[in-house]
N, C-alpha and C positions, 0 to 999 in steps of 0.2 A: 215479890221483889221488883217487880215491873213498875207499879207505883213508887215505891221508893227512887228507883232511878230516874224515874223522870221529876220525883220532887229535886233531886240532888241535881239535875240538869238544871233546873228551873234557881234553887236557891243559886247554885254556881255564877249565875246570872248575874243575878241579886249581890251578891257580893260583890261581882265583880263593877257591877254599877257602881257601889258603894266608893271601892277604891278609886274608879274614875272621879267620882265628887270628889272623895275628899282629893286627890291627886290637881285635880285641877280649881281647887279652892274654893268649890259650892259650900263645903261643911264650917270652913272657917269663915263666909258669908252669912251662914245661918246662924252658927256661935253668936257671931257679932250683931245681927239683924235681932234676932229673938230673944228680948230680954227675960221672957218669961223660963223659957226652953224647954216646951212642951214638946217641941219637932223630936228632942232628942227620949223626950219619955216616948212619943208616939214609936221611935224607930225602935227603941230597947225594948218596948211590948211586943212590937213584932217580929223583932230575933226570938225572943224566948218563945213567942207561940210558932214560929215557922220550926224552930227547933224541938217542941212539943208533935206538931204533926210530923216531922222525919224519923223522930224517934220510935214512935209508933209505926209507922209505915216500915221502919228495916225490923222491928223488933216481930212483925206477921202481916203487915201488908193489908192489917184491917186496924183501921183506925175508930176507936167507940164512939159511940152514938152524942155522951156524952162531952167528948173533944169535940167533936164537931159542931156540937152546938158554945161550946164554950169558942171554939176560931171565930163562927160569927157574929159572938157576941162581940169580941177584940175588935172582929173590922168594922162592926158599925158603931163599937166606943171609940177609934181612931178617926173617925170621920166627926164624930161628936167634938170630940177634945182639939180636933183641927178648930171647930167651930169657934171654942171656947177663946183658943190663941187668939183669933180674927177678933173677936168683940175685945178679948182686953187689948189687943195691938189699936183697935179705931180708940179704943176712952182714951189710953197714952193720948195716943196722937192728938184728939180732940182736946181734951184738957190741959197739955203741956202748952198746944198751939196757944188756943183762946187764953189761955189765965198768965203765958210769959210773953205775951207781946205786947211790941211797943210801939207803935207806927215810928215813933220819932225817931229812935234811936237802931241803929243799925246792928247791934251787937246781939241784942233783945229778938229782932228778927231772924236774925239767922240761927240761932239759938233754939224758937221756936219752929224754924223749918226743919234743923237735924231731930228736933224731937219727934215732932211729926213724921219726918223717914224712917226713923226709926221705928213708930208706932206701927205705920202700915208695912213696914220690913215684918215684921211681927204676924201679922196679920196674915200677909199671903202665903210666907214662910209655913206658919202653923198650917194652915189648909191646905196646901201642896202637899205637903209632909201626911196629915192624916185621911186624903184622899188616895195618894200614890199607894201606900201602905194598906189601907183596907182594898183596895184593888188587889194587892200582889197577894195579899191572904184570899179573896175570892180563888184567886187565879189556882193558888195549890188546891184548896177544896173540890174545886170545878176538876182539877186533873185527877184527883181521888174517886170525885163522886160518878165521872161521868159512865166509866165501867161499872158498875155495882149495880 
């Protein structure tokens, strides 16, 4: 039971992180930045596996061999699929720039520059997103594993 409470300390945390983003309008920044919205698959994989390992943890405080390899698979696909975000946020960005601009014309530019924001919005979004997330799945393992 000792593991499980400090998972439960730990996700509490997490959560409450959660609410401070979206409360202070990082979530509706990333909505609008991430046209892909990987950030938000990368987050929904890591609710159902954080809630994978608590469930296990209150239901006997041993979590299988099995789980745990599947958590580390999640936090270093979450780091992967951050990647993926960043490559398609730079093409956006690179393609929309080069292929809608127009030196002359000023409407053309700015056009290509919100595209381009948008693109690299994309990009750091996703990678923040599935680096912070594969971190916070280490983080419970590590509290699981480090007594055993």
């Amino acid at each position: 039971m000792k593991h499980f409470i400090q998972w439960l300390v730990i996700f509490s945390l997490i959560i409450l992180g959660l609410f401070v983003m979206t409360y202070s309008g990082i979530v509706a920044r990333i909505n609008e930045a991430d046209f892909t919205k990987i950030s938000f698959v990368i987050i929904a994989l890591f609710l159902l596996q954080s809630f994978r390992i608590g469930i296990d943890l209150f239901r006997g405080g041993i979590i299988e061999e099995k789980l745990i390899n599947s958590a580390y698979f999640f936090a270093e696909s979450f780091t992967k699929l951050g990647f993926i975000g960043t490559i398609a946020g730079f093409i956006y960005a690179l393609y929309h720039t080069f292929t809608g601009i127009n030196i002359a014309d000023m409407a053309s530019t700015q056009t290509a520059l919100i595209a381009m924001a948008t693109g690299i919005g994309t990009a750091l979004y996703t990678t923040i997103t599935g680096l912070v997330c594969s971190l916070l799945i280490r983080i419970q393992l590590y509290n699981y594993e480090k007594d055993r």
